[in-house]
N, C-alpha and C positions, 0 to 999 in steps of 0.2 A: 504494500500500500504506500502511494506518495506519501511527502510528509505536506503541512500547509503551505511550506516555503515552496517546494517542488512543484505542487499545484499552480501556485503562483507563478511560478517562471513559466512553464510551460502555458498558461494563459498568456501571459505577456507575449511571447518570441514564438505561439503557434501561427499567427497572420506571417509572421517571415519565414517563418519555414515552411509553412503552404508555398509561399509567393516563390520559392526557389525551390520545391521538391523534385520536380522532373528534371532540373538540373543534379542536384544533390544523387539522387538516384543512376543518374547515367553515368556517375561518375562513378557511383558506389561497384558498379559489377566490373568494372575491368580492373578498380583496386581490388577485391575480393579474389578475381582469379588470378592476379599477378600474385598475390600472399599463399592463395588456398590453392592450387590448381587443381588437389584432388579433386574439388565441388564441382567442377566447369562441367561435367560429363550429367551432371542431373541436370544442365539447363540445353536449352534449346536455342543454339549459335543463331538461328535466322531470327528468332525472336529478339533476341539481344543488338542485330543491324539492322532492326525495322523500327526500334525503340518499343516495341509491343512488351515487352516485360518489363523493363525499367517504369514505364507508366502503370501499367498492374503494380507493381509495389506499392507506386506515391501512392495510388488511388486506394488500396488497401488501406496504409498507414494514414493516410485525411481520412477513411473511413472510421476508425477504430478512432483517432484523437476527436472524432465527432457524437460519439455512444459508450464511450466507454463507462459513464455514469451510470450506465443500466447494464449491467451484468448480462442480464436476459439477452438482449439484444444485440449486444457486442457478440455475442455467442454466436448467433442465428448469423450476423453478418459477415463471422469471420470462416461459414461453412464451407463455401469457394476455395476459402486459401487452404482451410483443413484434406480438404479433397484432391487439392492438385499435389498437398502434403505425402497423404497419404499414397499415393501413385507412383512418389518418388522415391519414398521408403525416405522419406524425413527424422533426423533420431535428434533427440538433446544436443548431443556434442556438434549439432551442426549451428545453433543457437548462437552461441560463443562468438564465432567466427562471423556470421553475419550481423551480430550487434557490434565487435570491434570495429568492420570494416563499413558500417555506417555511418559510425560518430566518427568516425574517421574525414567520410563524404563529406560532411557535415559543416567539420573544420575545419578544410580545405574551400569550399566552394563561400560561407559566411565570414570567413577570417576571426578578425577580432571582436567579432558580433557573440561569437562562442567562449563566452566566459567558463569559469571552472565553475559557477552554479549553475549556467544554463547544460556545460555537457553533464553535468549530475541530475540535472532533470532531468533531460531526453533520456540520458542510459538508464533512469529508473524506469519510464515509458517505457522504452524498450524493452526491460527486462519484465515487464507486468505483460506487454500483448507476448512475450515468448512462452511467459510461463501457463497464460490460455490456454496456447496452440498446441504448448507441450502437453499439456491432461486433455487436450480436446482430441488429439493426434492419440495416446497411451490409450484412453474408452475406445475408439475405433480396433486400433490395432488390435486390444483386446480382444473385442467384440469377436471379430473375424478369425481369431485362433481359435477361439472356442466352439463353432460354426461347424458341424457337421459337416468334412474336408475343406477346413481350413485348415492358415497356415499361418506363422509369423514371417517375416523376412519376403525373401526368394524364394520360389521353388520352380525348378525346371521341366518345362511341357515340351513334347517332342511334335514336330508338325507331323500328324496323323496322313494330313491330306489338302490338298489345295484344290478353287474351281475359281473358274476365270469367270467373274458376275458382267465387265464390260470391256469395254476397248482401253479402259485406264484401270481397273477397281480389280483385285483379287484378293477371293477367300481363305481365310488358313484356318483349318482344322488342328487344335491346342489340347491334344491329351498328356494329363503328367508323366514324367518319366519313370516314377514310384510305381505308377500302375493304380495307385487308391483313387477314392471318388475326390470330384472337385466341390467346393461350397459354391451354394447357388450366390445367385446378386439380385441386385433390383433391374429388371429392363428400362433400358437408356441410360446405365449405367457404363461408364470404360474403364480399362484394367491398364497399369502402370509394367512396359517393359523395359528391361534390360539387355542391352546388344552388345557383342564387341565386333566392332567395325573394323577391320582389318589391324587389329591392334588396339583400336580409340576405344574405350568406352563411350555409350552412348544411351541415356531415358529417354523414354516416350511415351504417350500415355494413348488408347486408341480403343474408341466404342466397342463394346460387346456389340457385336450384331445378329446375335439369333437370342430367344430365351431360353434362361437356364436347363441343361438336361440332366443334371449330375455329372458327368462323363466328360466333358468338354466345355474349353471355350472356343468360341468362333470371333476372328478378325477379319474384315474388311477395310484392305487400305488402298488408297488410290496412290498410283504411282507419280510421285511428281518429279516436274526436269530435276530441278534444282531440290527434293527430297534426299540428303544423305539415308538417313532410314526405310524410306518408303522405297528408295530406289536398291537398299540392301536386301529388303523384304522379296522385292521381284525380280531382284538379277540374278542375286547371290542362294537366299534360301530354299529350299524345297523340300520335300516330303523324308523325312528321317532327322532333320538337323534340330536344332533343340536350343531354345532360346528361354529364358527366365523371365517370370510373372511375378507382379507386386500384387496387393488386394484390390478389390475393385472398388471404384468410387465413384463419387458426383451425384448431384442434387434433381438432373434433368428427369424425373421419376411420373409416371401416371398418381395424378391427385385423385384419394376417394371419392367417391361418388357416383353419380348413372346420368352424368351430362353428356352429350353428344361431341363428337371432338373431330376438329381439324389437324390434321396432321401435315405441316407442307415443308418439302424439302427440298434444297437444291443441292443437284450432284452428290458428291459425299458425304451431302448431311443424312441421306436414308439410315445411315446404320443406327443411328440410337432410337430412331424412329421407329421403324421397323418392326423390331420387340417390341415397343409398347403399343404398336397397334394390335398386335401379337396378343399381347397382354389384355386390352382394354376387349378384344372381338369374344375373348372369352370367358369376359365378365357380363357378357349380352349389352354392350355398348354401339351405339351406333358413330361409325368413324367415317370421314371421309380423309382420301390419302392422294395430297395432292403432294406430285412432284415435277421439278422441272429438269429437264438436263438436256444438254447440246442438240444431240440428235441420237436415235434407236438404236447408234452401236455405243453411245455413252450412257444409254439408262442402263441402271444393275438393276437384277432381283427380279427380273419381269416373271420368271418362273414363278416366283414366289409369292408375286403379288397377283397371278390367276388362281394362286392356289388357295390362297386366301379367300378371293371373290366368287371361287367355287362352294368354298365351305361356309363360307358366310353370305349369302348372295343376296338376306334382307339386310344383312347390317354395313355393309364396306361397298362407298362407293370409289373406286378408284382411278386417279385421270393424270392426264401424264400432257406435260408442258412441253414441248421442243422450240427450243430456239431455229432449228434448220431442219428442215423436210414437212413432210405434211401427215406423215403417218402418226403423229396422238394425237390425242383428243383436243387439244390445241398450240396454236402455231405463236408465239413471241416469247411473253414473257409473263411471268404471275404479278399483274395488278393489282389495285384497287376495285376496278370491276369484276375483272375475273372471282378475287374472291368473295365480292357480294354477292357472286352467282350460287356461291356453297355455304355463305356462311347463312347460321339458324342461330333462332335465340340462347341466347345461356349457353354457347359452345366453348370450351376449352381450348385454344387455338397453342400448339406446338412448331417451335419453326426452328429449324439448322439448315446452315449452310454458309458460304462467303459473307463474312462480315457486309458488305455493300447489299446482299440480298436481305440479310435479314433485317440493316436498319430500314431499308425498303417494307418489306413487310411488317414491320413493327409501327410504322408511321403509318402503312393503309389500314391495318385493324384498329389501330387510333381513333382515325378515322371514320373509321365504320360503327363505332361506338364498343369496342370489345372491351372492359374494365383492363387495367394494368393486371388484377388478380387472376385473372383468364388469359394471360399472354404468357406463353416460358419458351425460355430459348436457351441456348449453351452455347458456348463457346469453343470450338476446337483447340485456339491456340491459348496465350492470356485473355482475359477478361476486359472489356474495352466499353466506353458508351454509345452506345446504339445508336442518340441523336450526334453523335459525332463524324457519321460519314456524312 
């Protein structure tokens, strides 16, 4: 607990340390890897030259210095960071290192602004949101060992089997190399791995895309140019080799109840969708499952998604967006009109995909009148604001 003095500074010198955070932070990761370089291999190098993580931090720590009076809520709001935590197998001893090398940031970028009572304020700040994150992170990880095939740590799955879903996207069938059963997860959940890249280590964190069967996990990843991972996953991997899984995580989950729900994705946001439509068709829900993607040799899952419309043929209505050609259901792009054509009252609306799509879609159901309560979306990469594209 601060003391009153502590409270104090940190009111004073938080407008300046807002006003200079994205700065402070950009600075903070490439001192961290120059000290720590173990750490470098949990972060994701394109995120760190796109500024896409360095802004998730600021935006975390102004969230936390904004609630922390409320215990409750600080909690709730720091479940994002806990989850992308727990995916990277985040421990105590990593704590340390990233509170030195912030106040560090800190002192370097405000100068003589950083007295020795205001860096005793923040490094108390500091050490009160680690010490959250560390018992919010310990319950989880708990949680999940305990979990009828759980695990703590690693544990190594071998690729069972792979199938090619499009022209970019392939599936990898993940049974463990132990042979025991796996613990289930929540669908629209993803599971945190471990690579070594020709020598590099490398984490990454990548939607479950089927629901739970015991026996396996299934990944669906799209291959990109410029993906060191993804582009490992589909050059290099294949059917016998065996790569390491963290526990599954994230918040993007079917909310109780018997509303009707939109589910709309573009390109590789199908996969966490997927499962919860999965999820939601056989709780007797009615879904409509809209997606968009380039053209017919870039949509995945189509197998999947008649097989679905077979088995469920009053509840899923299913419609497919192409940018290029004429064979779905329609031709450009998912509007505002377009989805007043699906949307119903009181619907749940789900949306993943390219940052740009989804502040798009986040603005037309605005629009359309859908409560912020009835909007969820996820993030692939860091956590970003939606009215910011």
């Amino acid at each position: 607990m601060l003391t009153q003095a502590q409270e104090q500074t940190i009111a004073a010198t938080a407008p300046v340390v807002a006003e200079h955070l994205n700065t402070i932070t950009a600075r903070f990761y490439p001192l961290m890897f120059e000290r720590y370089p173990q750490v470098k291999s949990l972060f994701n190098q394109t995120h760190q030259k796109d500024g896409g993580q360095p802004r998730a931090l600021a935006a975390s720590i102004l969230a936390y210095v904004g609630v922390r009076q409320n215990p409750e809520t600080a909690r709730q709001i720091m479940e994002t960071v806990v989850n992308k935590h727990v995916s990277l197998d985040i421990q105590p001893e990593h704590y340390p290192i990233v509170g030195e090398c912030l106040l560090v940031a800190i002192g370097e970028v405000l100068g003589d602004a950083v007295t020795a009572e205001v860096a005793d304020a923040w490094g108390a700040l500091y050490q009160e949101l680690a010490d959250l994150l560390i018992d919010l992170e310990a319950q989880r990880y708990q949680a999940f060992e305990q979990k009828p095939g759980g695990w703590r740590g690693t544990r190594r799955f071998r690729i069972a089997d792979t199938r090619q879903e499009s022209r970019v996207i392939r599936s990898f069938i993940l049974e463990p190399e132990d042979g025991g059963p796996v613990a289930d997860y929540t669908p629209g959940q993803y599971i945190g791995v471990k690579l070594d890249i020709d020598g590099v280590p490398a984490s990454r964190h990548y939607s479950l895309s089927d629901v739970p069967n015991g026996r396996s996990y299934r990944l669906s990843i799209k291959r990109e140019p410029h993906g060191v991972a993804s582009r490992f996953f589909h050059d290099q991997l294949t059917v016998g080799d065996v790569i390491e899984l963290l526990p599954p995580a994230g918040e993007l989950t079917l909310k109780d109840g018997d509303e009707s729900l939109l589910l709309i994705s573009g390109g590789i946001g199908q996969t966490p969708l997927l499962p919860i439509a999965k999820q939601a068709l056989s709780q007797g829900r009615q879904v409509t499952y809209l997606h968009a993607a380039i053209d017919m040799d870039s949509r995945a899952f189509a197998e999947a998604i008649d097989e679905l419309a077979a088995t469920y043929p009053d509840q899923l209505t299913a419609v497919t967006v192409l940018e290029q050609g004429d064979q779905g259901d329609h031709q450009g792009r998912i509007d505002q009109g377009l989805l007043a054509k699906y949307l119903v009252p009181n619907t749940r609306c789900y949306f993943v995909g390219p940052h740009g799509f989804m502040a798009a879609i986040n603005q037309s159901l605005e629009l359309l009148g859908v409560a912020e309560t009835h909007r969820h979306f996820e993030h692939f990469g860091p956590a970003k604001a939606l009215e910011a594209a």
